[in-house]
C-alpha positions in Angstrom: 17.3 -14.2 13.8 17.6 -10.5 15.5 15.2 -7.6 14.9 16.6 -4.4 15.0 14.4 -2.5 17.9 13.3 0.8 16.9 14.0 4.1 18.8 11.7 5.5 21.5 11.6 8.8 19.8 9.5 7.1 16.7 7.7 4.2 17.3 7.1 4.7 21.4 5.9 8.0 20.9 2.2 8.6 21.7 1.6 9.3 17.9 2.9 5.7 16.8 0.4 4.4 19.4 -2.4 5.7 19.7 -2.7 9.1 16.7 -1.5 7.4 14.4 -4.5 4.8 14.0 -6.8 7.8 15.0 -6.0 9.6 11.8 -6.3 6.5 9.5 -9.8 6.3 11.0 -10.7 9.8 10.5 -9.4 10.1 7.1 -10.3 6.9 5.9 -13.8 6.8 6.4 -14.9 10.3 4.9 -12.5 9.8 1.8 -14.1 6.0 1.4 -17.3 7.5 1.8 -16.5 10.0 -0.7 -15.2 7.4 -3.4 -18.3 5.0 -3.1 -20.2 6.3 -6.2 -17.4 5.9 -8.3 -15.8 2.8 -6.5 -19.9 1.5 -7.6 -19.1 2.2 -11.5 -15.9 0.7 -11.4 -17.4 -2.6 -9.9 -19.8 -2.2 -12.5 -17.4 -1.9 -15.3 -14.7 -4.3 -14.0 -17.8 -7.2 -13.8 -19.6 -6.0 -17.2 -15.7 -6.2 -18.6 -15.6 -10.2 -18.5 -17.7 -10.9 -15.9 -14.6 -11.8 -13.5 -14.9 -11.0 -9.8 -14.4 -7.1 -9.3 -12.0 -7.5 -6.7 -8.2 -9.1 -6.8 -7.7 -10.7 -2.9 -4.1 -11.4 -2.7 -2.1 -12.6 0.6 0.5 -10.0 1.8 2.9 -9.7 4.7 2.0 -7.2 7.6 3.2 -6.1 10.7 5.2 -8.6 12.4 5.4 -10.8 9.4 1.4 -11.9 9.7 -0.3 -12.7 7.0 -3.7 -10.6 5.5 -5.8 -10.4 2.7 -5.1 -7.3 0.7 -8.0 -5.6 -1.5 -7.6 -4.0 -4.8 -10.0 -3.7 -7.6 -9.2 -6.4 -10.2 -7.4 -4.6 -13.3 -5.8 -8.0 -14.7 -8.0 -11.3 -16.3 -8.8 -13.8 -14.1 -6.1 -16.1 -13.2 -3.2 -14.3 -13.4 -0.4 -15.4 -11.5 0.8 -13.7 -7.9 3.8 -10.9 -8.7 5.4 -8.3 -7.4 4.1 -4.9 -8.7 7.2 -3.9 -10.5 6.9 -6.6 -12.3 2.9 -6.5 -13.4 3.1 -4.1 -15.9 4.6 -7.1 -17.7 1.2 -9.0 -17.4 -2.1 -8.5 -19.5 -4.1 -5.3 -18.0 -8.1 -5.1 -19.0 -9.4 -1.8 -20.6 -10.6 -1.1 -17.1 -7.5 -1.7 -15.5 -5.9 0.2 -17.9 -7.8 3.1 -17.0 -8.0 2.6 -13.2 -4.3 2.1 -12.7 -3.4 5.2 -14.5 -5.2 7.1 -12.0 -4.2 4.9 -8.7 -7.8 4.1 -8.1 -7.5 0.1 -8.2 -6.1 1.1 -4.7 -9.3 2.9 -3.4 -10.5 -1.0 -1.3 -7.5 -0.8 0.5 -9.0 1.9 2.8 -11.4 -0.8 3.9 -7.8 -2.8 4.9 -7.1 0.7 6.7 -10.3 0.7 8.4 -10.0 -2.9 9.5 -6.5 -1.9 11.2 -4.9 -4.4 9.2 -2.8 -1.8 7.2 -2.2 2.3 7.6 -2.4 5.4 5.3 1.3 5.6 5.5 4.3 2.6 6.0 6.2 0.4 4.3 4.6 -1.4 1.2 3.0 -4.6 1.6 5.5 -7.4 0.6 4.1 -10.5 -1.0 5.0 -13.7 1.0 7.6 -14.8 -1.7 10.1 -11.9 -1.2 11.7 -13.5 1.3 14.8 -11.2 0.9 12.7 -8.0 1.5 11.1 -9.2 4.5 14.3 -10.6 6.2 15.6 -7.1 5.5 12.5 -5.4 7.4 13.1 -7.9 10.0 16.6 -6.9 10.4 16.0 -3.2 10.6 12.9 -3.4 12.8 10.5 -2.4 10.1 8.5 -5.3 10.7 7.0 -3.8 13.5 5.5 -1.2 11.3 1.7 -1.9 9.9 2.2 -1.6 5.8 0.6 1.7 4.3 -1.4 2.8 1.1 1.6 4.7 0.8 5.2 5.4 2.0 8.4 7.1 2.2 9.5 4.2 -0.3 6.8 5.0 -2.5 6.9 8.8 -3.2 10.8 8.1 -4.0 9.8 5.8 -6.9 9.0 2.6 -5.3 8.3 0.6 -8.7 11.7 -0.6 -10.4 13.9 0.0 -6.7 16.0 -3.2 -5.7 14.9 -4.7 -2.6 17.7 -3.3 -0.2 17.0 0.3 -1.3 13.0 -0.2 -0.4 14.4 -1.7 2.8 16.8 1.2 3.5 13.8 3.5 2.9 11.3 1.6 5.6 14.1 2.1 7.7 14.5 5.9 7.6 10.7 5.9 8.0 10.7 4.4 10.9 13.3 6.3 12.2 11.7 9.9 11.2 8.3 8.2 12.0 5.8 11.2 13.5 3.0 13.1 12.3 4.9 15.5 10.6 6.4 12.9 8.2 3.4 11.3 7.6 1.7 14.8 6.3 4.5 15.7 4.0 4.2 11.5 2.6 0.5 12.1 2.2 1.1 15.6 0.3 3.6 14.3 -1.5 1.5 11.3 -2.5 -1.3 13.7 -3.4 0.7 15.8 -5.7 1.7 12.7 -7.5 -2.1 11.2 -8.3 -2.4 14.6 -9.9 1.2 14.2 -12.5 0.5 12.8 -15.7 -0.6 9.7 -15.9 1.7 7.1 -17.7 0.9 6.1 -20.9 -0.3 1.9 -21.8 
């Protein structure tokens, strides 16, 4: 199978190597710094809850197809089974899931997954293992070779509920347009969505 290779404008440029990862780093550890107090009560809560583990460890795909560990905090009972997140509003959420997902902060351990260098603040979505389709797509487009983000272009054009291709299509554009510049106005524009209305359970 091919792999589209990505233009030397965006993904060669000095920013793709080497600024890129700085500013993960930089922002990453005074925002996870910030967040420990309350990322402390909702550990708290999540165990007091049911006394299940407070974090959900699930295996994703990242750059290059490898496989890593991916951190949220737990907001679904123990057991649940392995889904892609358009489809887990379908499954049981706790009370404290309810109230962390409505304000995105189940998220907050994947910083630690930006720190490690295993993911960035801004790519293409982590796709689980099984959607095979998606990540033959990213393969075919070259956005493989992009690190998955917290957030994305995909993402902040209503990620949850888009068919598989139109993700694809938008990891794609990404990495065409990828540069400091576009990563700023995904991060705004994330930002500016934490702070909508939260939907309602």
């Amino acid at each position: 199978m091919s792999t589209a290779s990505p233009g030397r404008s965006s993904f060669d440029s000095f920013y793709a190597r080497a600024g890129k990862r700085a500013v993960d780093v930089v922002i990453s550890i005074p925002v996870t710094i910030l967040l420990a107090p309350i990322a402390i009560v909702i550990g708290i809560a999540i165990r007091m809850e049911d006394q299940g583990p407070v974090l959900f460890v699930q295996e994703r795909v990242g750059r290059y197809g490898d496989i890593f560990r991916l951190w949220k905090f737990r907001s679904m009972p123990t057991n649940v089974a392995n889904v892609p997140s358009a489809r887990a509003g379908a499954l049981q959420v706790t009370k404290v899931g309810k109230m962390i997902r409505r304000t995105n902060l189940d998220e907050v351990p994947q910083l630690m997954n930006v720190l490690t260098g295993r993911m960035t603040l801004v790519g293409p979505r982590p796709a689980l293992p099984t959607q095979v389709s998606l990540i033959e797509m990213r393969r075919r487009n070259g956005a493989i070779a992009l690190k998955p983000g917290l957030t994305g272009l995909a993402q902040v054009n209503s990620y949850d509920g888009m068919p598989e291709d139109e993700k694809a299509e938008w990891d794609a554009k990404y990495l065409s347009k990828l540069g400091a510049l576009t990563d700023l106005r995904v991060l705004l524009r994330t930002i500016a969505y934490l702070f909508r209305k939260p939907p309602q359970y």
